[in-house]
N, CA, C and O of each residue as an XYZ file, in Angstrom:
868
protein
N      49.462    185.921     15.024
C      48.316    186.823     15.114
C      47.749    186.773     16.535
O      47.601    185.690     17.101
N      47.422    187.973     17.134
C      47.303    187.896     18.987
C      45.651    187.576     18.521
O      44.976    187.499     17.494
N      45.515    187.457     19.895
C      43.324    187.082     19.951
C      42.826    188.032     19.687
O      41.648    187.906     19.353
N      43.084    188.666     19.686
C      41.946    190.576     19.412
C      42.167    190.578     18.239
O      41.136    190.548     17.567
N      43.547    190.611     17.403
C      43.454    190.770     15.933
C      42.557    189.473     15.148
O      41.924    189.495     14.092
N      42.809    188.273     16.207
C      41.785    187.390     15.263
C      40.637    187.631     15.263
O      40.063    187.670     14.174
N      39.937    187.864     16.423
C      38.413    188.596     16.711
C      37.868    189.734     15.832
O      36.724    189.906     15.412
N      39.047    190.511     15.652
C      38.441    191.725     14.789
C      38.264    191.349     13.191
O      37.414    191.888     12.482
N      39.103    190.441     12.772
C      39.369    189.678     11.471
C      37.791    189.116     11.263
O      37.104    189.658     10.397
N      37.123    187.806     12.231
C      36.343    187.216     11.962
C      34.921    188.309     11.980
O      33.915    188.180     11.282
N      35.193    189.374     12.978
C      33.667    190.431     12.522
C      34.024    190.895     11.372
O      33.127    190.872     10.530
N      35.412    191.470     10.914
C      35.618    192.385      9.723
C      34.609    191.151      8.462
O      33.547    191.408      7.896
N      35.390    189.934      8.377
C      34.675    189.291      7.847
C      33.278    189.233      7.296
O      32.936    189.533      6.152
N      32.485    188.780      8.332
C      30.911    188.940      8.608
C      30.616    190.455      8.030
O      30.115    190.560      6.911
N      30.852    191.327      8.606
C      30.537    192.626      8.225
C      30.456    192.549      6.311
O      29.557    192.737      5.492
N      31.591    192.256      6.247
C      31.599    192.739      4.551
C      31.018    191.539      3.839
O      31.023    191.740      2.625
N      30.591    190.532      4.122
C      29.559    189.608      3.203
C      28.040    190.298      3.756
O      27.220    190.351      2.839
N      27.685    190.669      4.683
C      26.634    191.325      5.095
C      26.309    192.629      4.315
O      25.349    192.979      3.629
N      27.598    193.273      4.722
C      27.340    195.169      3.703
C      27.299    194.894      2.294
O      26.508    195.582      1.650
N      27.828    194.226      1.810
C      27.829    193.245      0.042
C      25.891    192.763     -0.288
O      25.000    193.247     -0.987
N      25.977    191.769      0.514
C      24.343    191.536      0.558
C      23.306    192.419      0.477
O      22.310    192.277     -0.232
N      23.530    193.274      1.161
C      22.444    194.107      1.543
C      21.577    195.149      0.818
O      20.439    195.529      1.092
N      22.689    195.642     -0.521
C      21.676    196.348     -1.563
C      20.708    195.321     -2.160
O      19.604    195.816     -2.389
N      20.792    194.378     -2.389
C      20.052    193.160     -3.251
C      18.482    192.994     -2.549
O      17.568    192.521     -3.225
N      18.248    193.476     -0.982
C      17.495    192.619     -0.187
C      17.074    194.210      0.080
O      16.007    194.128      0.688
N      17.358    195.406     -0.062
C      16.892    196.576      0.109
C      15.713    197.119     -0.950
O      14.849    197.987     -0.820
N      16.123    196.058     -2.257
C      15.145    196.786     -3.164
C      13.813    196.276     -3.707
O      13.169    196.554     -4.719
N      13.555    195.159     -2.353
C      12.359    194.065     -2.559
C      11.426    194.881     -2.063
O      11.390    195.162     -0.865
N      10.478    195.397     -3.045
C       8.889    195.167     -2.931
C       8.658    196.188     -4.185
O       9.526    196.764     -4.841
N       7.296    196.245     -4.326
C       6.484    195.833     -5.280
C       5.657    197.952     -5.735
O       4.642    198.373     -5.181
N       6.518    198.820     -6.832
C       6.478    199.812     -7.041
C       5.273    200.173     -8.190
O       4.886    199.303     -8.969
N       4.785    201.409     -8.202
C       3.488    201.533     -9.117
C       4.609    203.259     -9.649
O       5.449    203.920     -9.039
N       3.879    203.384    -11.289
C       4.334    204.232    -12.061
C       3.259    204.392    -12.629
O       2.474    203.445    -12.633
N       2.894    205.654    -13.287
C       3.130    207.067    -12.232
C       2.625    206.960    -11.121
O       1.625    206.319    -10.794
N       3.483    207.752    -10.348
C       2.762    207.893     -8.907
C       2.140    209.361     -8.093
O       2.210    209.673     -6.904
N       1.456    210.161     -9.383
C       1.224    211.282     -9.272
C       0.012    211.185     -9.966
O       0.143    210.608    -11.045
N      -1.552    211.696     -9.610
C      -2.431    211.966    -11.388
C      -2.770    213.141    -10.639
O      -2.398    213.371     -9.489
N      -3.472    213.846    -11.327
C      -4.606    215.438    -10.878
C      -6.380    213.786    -10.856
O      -6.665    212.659    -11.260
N      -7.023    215.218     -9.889
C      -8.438    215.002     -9.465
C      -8.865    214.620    -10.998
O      -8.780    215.402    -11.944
N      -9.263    213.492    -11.058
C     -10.495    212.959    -12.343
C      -9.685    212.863    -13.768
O     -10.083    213.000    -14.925
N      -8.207    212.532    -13.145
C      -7.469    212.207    -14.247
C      -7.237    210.787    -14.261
O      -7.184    210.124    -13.226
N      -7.088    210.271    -15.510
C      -6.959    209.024    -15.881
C      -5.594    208.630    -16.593
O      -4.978    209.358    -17.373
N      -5.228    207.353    -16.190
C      -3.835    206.505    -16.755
C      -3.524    205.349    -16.826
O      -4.386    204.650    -16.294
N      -2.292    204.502    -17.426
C      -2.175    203.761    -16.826
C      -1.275    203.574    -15.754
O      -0.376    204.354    -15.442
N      -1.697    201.972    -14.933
C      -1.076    202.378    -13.699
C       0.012    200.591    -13.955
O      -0.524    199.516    -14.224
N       1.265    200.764    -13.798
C       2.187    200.079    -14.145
C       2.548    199.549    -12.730
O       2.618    200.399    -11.843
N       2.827    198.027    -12.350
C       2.890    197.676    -11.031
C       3.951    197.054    -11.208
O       3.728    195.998    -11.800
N       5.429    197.272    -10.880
C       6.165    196.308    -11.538
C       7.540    196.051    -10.102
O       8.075    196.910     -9.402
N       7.774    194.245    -10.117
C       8.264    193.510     -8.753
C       9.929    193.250     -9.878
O      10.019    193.335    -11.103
N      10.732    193.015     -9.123
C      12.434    192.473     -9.263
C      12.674    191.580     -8.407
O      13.859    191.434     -8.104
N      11.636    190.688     -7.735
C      11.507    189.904     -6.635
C      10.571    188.986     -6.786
O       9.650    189.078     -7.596
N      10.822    187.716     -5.737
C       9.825    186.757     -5.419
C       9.913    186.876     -3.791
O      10.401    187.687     -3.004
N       9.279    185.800     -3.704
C       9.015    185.897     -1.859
C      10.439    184.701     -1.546
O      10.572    183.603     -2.087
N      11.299    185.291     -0.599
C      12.529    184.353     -0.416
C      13.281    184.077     -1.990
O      13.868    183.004     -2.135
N      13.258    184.712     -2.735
C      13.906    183.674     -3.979
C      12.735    182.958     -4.901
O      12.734    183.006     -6.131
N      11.767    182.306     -4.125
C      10.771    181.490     -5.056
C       9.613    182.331     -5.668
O       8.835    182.920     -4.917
N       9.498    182.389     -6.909
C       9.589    182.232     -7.977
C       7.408    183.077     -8.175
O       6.402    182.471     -7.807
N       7.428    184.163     -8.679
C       6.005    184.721     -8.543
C       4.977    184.136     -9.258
O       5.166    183.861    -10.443
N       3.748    183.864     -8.637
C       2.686    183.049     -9.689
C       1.636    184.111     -9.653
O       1.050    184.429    -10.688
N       1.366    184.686     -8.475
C       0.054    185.884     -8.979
C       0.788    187.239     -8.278
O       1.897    187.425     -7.777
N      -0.740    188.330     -8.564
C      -0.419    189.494     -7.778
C      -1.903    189.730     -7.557
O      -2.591    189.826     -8.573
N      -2.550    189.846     -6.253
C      -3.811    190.622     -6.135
C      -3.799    191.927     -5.909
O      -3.100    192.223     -4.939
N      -4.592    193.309     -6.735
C      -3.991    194.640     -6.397
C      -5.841    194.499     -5.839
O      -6.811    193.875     -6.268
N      -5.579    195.557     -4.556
C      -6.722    195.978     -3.838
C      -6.776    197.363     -4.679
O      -5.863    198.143     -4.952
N      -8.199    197.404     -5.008
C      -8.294    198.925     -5.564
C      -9.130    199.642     -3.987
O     -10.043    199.227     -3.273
N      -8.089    201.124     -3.954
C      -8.878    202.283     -3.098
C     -10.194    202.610     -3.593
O     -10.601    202.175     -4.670
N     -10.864    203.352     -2.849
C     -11.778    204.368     -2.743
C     -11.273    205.471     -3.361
O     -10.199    206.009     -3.091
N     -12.188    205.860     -4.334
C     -11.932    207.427     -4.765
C     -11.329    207.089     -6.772
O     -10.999    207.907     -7.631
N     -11.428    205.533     -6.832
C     -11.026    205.494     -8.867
C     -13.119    205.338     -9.142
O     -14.097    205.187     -8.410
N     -12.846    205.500    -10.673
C     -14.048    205.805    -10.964
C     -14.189    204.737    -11.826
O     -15.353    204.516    -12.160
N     -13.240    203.925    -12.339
C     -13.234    202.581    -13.088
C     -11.637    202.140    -13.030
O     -10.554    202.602    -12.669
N     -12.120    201.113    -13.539
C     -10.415    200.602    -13.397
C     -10.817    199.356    -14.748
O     -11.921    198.823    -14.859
N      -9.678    199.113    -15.624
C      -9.739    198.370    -16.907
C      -8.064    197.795    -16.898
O      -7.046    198.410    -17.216
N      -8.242    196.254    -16.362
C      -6.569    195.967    -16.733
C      -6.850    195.425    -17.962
O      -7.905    195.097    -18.503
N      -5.497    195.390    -18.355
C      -4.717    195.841    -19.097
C      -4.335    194.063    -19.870
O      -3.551    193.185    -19.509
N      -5.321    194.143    -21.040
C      -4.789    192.148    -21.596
C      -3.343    192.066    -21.864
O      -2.819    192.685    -22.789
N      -2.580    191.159    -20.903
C      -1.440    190.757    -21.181
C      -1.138    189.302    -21.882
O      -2.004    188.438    -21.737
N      -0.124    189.028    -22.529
C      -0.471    187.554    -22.827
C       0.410    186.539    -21.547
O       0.330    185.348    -21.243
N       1.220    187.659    -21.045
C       1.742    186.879    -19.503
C       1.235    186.563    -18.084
O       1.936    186.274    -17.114
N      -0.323    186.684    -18.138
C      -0.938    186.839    -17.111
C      -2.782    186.661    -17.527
O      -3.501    187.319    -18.279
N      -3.052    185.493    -16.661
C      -4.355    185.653    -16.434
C      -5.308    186.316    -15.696
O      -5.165    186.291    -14.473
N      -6.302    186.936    -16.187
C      -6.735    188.398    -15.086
C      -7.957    187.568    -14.501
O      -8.606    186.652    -15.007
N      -8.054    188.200    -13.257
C      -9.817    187.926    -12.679
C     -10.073    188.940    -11.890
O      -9.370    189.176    -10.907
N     -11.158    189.698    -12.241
C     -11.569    190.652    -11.585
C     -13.072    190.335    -10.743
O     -14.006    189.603    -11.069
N     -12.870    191.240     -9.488
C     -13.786    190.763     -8.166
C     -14.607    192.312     -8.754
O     -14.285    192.922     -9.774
N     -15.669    192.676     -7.832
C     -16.485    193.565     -8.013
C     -17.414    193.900     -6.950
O     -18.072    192.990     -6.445
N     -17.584    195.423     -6.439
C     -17.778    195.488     -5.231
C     -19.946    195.650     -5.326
O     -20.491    195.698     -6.429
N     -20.535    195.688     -4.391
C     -21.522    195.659     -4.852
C     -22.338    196.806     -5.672
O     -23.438    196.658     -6.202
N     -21.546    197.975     -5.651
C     -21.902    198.730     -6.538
C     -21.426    199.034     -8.274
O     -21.671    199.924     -9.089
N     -20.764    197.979     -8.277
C     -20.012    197.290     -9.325
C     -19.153    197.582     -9.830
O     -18.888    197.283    -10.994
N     -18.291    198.440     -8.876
C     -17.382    199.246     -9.367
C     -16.078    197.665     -9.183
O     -16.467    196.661     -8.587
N     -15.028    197.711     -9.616
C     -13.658    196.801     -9.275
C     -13.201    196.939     -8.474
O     -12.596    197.985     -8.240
N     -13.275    195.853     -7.585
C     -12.651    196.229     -5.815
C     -11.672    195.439     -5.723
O     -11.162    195.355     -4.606
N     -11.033    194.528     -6.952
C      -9.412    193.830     -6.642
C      -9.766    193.201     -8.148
O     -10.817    192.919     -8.723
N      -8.273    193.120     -8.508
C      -7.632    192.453     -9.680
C      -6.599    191.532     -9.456
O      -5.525    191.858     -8.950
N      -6.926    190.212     -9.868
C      -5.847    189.031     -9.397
C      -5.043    189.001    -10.658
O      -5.828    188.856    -11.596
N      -3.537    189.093    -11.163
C      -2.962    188.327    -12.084
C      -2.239    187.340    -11.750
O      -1.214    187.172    -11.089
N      -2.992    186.684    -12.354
C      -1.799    185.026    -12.744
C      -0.873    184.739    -13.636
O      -1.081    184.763    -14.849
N       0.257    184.436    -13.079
C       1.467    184.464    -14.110
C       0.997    182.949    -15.152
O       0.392    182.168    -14.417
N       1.079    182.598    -16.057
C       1.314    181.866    -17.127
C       2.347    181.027    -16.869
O       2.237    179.825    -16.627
N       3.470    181.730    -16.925
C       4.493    180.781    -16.186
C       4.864    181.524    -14.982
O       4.700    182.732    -14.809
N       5.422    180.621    -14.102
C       6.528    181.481    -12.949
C       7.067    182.742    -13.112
O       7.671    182.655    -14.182
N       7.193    183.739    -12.732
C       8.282    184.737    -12.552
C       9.480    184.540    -12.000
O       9.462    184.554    -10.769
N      10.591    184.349    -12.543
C      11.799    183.916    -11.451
C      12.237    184.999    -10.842
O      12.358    186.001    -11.546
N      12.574    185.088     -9.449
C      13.022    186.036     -8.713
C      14.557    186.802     -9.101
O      15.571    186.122     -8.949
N      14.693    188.353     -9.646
C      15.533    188.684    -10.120
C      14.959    188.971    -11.341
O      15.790    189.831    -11.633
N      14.279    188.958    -12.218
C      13.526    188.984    -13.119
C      12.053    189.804    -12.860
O      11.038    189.549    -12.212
N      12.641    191.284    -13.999
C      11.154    192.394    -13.556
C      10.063    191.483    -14.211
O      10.195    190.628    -15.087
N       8.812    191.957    -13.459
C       7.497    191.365    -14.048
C       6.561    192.558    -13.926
O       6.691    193.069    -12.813
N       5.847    193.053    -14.530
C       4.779    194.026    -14.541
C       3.567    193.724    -14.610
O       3.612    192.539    -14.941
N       2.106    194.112    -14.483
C       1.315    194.432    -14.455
C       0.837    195.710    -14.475
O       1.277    196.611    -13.762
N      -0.567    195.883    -15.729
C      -0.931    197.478    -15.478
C      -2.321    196.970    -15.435
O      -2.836    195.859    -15.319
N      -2.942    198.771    -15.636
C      -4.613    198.368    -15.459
C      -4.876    199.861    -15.897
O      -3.945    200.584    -15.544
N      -5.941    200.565    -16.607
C      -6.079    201.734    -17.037
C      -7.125    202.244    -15.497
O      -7.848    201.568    -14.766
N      -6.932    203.045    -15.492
C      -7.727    203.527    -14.379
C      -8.441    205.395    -14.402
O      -7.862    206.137    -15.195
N      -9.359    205.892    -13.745
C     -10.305    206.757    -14.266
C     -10.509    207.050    -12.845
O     -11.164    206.211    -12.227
N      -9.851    208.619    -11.858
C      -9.952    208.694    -10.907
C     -11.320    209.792    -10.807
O     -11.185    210.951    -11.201
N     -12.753    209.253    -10.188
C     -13.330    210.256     -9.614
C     -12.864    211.599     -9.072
O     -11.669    211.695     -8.788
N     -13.688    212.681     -8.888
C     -13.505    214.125     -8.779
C     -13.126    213.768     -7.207
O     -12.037    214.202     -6.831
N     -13.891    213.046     -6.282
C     -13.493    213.164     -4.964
C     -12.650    212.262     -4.500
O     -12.566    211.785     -3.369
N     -12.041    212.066     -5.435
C     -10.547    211.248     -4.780
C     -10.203    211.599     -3.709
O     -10.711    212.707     -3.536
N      -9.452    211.230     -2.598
C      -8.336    211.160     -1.680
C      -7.174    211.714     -1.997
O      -6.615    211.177     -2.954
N      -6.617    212.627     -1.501
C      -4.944    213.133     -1.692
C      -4.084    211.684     -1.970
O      -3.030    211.903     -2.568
N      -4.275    210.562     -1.722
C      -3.394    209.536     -2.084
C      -4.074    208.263     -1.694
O      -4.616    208.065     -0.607
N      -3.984    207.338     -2.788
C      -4.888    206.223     -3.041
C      -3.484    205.136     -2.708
O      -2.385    205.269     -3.246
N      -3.819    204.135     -1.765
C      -2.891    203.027     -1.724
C      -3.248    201.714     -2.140
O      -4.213    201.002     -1.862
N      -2.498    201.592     -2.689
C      -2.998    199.816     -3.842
C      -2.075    198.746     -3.068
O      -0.865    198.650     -3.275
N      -2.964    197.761     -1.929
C      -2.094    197.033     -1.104
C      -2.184    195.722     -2.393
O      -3.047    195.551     -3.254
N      -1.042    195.009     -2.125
C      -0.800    193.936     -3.143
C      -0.426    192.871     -1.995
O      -0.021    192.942     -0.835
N      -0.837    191.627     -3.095
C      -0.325    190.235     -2.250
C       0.222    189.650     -3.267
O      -0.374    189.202     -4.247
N       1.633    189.635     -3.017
C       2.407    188.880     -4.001
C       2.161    187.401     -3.455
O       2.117    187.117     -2.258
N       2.031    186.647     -4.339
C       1.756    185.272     -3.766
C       3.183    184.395     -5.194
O       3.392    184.740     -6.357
N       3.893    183.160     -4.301
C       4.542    182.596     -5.067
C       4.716    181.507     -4.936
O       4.312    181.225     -3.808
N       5.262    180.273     -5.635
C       5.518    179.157     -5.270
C       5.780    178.601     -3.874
O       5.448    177.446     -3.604
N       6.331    179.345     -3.038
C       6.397    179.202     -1.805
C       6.134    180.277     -1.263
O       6.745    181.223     -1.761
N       5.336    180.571     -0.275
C       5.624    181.728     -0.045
C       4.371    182.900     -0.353
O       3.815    182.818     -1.449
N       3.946    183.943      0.570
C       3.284    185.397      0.517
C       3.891    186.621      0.783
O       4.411    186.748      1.891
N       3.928    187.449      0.080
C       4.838    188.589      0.043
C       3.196    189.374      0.594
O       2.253    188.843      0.007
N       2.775    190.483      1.570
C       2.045    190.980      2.055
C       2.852    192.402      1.748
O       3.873    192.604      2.405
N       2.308    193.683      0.490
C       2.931    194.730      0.515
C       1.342    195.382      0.834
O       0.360    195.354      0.092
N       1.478    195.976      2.224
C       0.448    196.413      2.426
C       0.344    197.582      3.401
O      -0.745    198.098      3.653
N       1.693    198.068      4.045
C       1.891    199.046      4.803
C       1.902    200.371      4.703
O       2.825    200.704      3.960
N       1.285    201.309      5.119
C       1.368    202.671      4.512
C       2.324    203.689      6.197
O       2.286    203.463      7.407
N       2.920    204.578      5.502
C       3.508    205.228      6.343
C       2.054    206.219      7.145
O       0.838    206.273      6.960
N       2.917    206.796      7.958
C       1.789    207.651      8.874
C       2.605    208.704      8.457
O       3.762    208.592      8.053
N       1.881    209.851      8.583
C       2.066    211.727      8.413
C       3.544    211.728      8.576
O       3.757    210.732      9.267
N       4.565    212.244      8.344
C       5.917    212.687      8.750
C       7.006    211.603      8.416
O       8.225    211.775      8.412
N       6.134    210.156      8.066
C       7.398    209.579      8.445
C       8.083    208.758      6.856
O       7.580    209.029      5.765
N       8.661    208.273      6.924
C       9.617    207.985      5.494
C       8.947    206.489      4.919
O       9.151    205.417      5.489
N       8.181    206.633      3.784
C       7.751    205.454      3.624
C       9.127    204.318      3.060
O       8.851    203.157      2.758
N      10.690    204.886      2.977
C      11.272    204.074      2.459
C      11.585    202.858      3.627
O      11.889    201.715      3.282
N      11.453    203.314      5.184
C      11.606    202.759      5.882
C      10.436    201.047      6.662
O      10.496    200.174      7.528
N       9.599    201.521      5.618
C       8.397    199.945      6.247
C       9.492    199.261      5.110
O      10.342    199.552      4.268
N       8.715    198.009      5.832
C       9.431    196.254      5.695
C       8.245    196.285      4.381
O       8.717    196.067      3.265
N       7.027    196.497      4.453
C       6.384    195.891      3.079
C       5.396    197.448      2.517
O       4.167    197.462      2.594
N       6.062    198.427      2.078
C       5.009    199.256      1.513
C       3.978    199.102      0.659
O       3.894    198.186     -0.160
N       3.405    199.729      0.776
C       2.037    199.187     -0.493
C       2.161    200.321     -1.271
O       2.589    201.380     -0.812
N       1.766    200.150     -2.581
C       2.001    201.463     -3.741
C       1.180    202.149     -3.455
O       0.069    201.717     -3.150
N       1.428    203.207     -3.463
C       0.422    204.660     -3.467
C       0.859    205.339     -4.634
O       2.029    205.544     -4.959
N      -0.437    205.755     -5.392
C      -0.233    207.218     -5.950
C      -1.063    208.834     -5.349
O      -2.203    209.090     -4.963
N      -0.236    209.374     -5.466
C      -0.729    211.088     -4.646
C      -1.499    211.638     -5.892
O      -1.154    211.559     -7.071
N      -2.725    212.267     -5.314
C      -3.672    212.905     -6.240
C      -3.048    214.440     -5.927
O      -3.029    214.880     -4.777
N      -2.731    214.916     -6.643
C      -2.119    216.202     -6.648
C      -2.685    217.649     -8.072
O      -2.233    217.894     -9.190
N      -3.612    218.160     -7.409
C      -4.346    219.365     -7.753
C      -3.792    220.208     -9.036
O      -4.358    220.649    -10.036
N      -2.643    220.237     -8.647
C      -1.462    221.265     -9.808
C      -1.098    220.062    -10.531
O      -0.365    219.204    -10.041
N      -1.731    219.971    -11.985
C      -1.578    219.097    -13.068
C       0.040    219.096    -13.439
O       0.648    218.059    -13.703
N       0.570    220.247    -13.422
C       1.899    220.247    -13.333
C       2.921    219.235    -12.746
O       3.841    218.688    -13.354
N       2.553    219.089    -11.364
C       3.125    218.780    -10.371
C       2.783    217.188    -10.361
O       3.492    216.316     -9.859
N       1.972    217.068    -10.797
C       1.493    215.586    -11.072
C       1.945    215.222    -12.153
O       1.708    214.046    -12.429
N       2.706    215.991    -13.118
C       3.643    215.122    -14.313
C       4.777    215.112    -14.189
O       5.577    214.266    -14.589
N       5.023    216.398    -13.414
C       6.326    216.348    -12.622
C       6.617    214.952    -12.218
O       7.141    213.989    -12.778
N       6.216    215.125    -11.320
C       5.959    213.779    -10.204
C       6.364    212.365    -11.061
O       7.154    211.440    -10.870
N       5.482    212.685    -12.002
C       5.258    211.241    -12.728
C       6.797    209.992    -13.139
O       7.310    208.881    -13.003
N       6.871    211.863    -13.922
C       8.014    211.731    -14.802
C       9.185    211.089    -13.796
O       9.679    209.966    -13.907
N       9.481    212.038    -12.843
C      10.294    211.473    -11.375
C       9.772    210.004    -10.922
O      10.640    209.133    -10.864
N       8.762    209.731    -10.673
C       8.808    208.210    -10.493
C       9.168    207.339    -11.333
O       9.738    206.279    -11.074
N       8.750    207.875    -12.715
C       9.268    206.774    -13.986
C      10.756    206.640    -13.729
O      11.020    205.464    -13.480
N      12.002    207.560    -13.694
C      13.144    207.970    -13.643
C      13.394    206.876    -12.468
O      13.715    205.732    -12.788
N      13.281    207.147    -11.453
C      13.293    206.045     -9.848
C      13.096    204.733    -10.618
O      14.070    204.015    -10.844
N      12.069    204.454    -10.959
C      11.485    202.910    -11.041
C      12.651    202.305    -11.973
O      13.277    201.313    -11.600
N      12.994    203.128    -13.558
C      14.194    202.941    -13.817
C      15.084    202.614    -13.159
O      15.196    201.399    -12.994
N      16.369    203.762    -12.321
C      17.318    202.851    -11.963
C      16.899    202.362    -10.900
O      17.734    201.464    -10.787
N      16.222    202.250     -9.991
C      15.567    200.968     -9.308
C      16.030    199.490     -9.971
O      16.948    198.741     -9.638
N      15.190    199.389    -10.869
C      14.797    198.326    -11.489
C      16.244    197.744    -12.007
O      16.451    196.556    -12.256
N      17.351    198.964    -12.137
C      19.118    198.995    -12.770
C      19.385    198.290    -11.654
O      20.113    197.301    -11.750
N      18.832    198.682    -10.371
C      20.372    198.190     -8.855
C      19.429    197.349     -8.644
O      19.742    196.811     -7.582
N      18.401    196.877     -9.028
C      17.722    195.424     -8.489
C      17.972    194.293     -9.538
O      17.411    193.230     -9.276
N      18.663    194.337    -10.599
C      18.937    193.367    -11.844
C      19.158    192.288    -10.697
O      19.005    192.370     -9.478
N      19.612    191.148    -11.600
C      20.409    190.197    -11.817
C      21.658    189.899    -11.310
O      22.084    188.941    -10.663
N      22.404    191.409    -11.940
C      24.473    191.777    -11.443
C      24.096    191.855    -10.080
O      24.733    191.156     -9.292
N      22.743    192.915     -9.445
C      23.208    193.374     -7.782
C      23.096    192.405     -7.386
O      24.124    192.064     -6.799
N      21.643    191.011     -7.359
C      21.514    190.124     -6.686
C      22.922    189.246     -6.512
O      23.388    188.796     -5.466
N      23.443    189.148     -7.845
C      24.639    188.287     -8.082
C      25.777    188.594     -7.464
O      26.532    187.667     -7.172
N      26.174    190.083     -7.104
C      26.505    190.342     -6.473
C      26.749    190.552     -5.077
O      27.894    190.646     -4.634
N      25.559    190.644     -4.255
C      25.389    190.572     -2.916
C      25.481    189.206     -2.574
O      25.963    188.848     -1.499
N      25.074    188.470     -3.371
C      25.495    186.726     -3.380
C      26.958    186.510     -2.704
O      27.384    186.069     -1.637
N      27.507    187.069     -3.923
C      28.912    186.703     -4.105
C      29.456    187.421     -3.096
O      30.509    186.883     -2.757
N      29.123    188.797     -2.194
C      30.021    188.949     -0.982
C      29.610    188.754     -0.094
O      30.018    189.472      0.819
N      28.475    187.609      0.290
C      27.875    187.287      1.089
C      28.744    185.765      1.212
O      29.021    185.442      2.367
N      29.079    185.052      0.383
C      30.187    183.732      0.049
C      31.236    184.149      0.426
O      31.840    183.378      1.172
N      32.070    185.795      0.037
C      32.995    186.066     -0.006
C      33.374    186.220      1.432
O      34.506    185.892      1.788
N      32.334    186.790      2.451
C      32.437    186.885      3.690
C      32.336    185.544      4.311
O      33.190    185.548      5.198
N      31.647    184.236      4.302
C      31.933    183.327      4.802
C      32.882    182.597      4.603
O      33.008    181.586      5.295
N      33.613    182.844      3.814
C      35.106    182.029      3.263
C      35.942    182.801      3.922
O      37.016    182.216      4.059
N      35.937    183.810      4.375
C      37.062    184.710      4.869
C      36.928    184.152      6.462
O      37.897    183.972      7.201
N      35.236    183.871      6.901
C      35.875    183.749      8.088
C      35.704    182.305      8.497
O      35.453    182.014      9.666
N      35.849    181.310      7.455
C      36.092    179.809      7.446
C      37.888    180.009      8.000
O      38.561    179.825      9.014
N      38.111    180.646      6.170
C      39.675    181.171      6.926
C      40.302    181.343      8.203
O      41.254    180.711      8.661
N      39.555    182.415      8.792
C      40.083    183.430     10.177
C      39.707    181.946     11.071
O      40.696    181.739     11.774
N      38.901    181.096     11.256
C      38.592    180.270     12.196
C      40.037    178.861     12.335
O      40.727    178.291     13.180
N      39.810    178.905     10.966
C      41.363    177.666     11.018
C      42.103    178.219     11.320
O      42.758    177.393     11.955
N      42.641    179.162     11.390
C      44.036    180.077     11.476
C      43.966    180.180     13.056
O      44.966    180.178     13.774
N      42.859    180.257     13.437
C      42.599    180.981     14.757
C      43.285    179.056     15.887
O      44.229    178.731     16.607
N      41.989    178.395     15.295
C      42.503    176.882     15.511
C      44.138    176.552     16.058
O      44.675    176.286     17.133
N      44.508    176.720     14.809
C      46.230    176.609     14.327
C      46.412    177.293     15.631
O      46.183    176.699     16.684
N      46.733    178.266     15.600
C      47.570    179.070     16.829
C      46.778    178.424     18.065
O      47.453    177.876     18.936
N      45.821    178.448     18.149
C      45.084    178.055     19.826
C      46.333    176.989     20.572
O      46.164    176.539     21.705
């Protein structure tokens, strides 16, 4: 084998435990369903992670409530202890859940909360979250600016769009439920296990390419 073919061997390598990895680590952070209501409509609002911070393991979630809900009521789970903060006009200005037990990473976990949007809502309310875990702070708190692709921030924060045409807001809905679904399909267990496994598969290949390379030197 000449030096260039070994060189190209040990990137080919790297490359494909990397491109293997990479759906698993694409679908970390922290999604809200529906993500559509009309002005002074009310729902619930479903917050649900396929992740921990690094791997370790989720113990709370704090959701910041926007400007523009008119109440907010979570939602008694028996997997989570709630504490709610309150702003001085006493409306709910953050909701902490505490997991009961751990969340293991790879494993969906949800949270909801009923919520009651005032008439002067905002075209789109963003609910920044702090995943907090055994080790570790997950900060989903980034919002895109005008034009640009919120799939592209490192930590988005959930938004739902207040959208006028009641239509269009179940539309919507329905379409995010559908997403969060197979979302929640390519973030299992198999993808993580998978990107694992060609992430191993690529360092064994170029454990390989390195002895071989050795040998001939």
């Amino acid at each position: 084998m000449s030096r260039i073919t070994r060189r190209g061997a040990l990137v080919a390598a790297l490359a494909a435990g990397i491109v293997l990895a990479a759906p698993a680590a694409a679908q970390a952070h922290v999604g809200v369903s529906p993500d559509a209501l009309e002005p002074g409509g009310s729902t619930v609002l479903t917050f649900a992670f396929t992740h921990g911070c690094e791997e370790s393991p989720t113990t709370a979630l704090r959701i910041t409530m926007p400007e523009g809900l008119a109440s907010v009521a979570p939602t008694v789970d028996s997997n989570w202890d709630i504490a709610v903060e309150r702003a001085d006009n006493g409306l709910v200005s953050a909701v902490t859940y505490t997991a009961v037990a751990p969340i293991p990473s790879g494993l969906q976990g949800t949270a909801s909360m009923a919520v009651q949007l005032g008439e002067d809502a905002p075209e789109s309310l963003a609910f920044p979250v702090e995943q907090q875990c055994e080790s570790g702070v997950n900060e989903w708190v980034e919002l895109a600016e005008e034009g640009s692709d919120p799939h592209d921030l490192d930590s988005p924060a959930p938004v739902v769009t207040v959208a006028a045409d009641g239509d269009s807001a179940t539309d919507s809905a329905h379409a995010a439920h559908s997403d969060a679904q197979q979302e929640t399909s390519e973030a299992s267990p198999a993808s993580v296990i998978l990107g694992g496994a060609g992430l191993l598969a690529g360092i064994a290949a170029l454990v390989v390419a390195v002895l071989a390379y050795r040998r001939s030197a």
